[in-house]
C-alpha positions in Angstrom: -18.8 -8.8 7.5 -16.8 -5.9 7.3 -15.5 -4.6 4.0 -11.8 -3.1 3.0 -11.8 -1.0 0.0 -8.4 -1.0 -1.7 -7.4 2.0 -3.6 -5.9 1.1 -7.2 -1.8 1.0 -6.7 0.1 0.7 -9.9 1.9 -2.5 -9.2 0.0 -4.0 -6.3 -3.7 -3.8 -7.5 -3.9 -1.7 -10.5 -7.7 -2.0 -10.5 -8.5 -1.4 -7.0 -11.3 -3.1 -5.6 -12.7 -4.3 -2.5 -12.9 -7.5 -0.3 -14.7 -8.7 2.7 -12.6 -9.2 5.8 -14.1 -11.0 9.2 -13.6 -8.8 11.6 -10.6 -9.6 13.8 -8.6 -10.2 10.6 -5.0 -8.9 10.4 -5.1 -6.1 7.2 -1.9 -7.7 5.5 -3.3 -11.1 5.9 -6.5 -10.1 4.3 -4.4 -8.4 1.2 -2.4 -11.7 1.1 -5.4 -13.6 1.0 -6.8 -12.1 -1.7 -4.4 -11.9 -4.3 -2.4 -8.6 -3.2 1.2 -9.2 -2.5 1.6 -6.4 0.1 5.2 -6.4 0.9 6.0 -8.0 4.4 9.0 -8.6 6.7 8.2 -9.7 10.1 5.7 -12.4 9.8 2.5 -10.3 10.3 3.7 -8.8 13.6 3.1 -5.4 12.5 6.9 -4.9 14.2 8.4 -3.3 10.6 6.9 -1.0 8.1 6.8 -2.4 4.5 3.2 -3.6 5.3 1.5 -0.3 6.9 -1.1 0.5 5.3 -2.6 4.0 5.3 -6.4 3.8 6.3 -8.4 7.0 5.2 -12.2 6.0 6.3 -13.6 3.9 9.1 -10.4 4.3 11.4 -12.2 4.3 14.5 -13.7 1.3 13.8 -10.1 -0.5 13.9 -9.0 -1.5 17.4 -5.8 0.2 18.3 -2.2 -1.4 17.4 -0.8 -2.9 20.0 2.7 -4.6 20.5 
């Protein structure tokens, strides 16, 4: 199973840490489900930007965004 690393964030996840995600798994839904309020607007339909997320390793991996 695939593995997101989150970077510590001062408010969000001051420790950091890291989760496994199955793969196919929306990234807000896989903060949300572990603990990490990422701020969200639009039901998880990636159609606003307080949930983006900025990924800086294993970005080819993702499949691309789509509408």
């Amino acid at each position: 199973m695939p593995v997101v690393k989150i970077l510590p964030h001062d408010t969000l996840c001051p420790q950091g840490g890291s989760v496994e995600v199955p793969e196919g798994t929306v990234l807000c839904r896989a903060m949300l489900d572990n603990g990490i309020e990422i701020e969200h607007a639009c039901e998880l339909s990636c159609a606003c930007p307080p949930c983006h997320v900025l990924v800086r390793e294993g970005g080819r991996s993702l499949e691309p965004a789509t509408e």
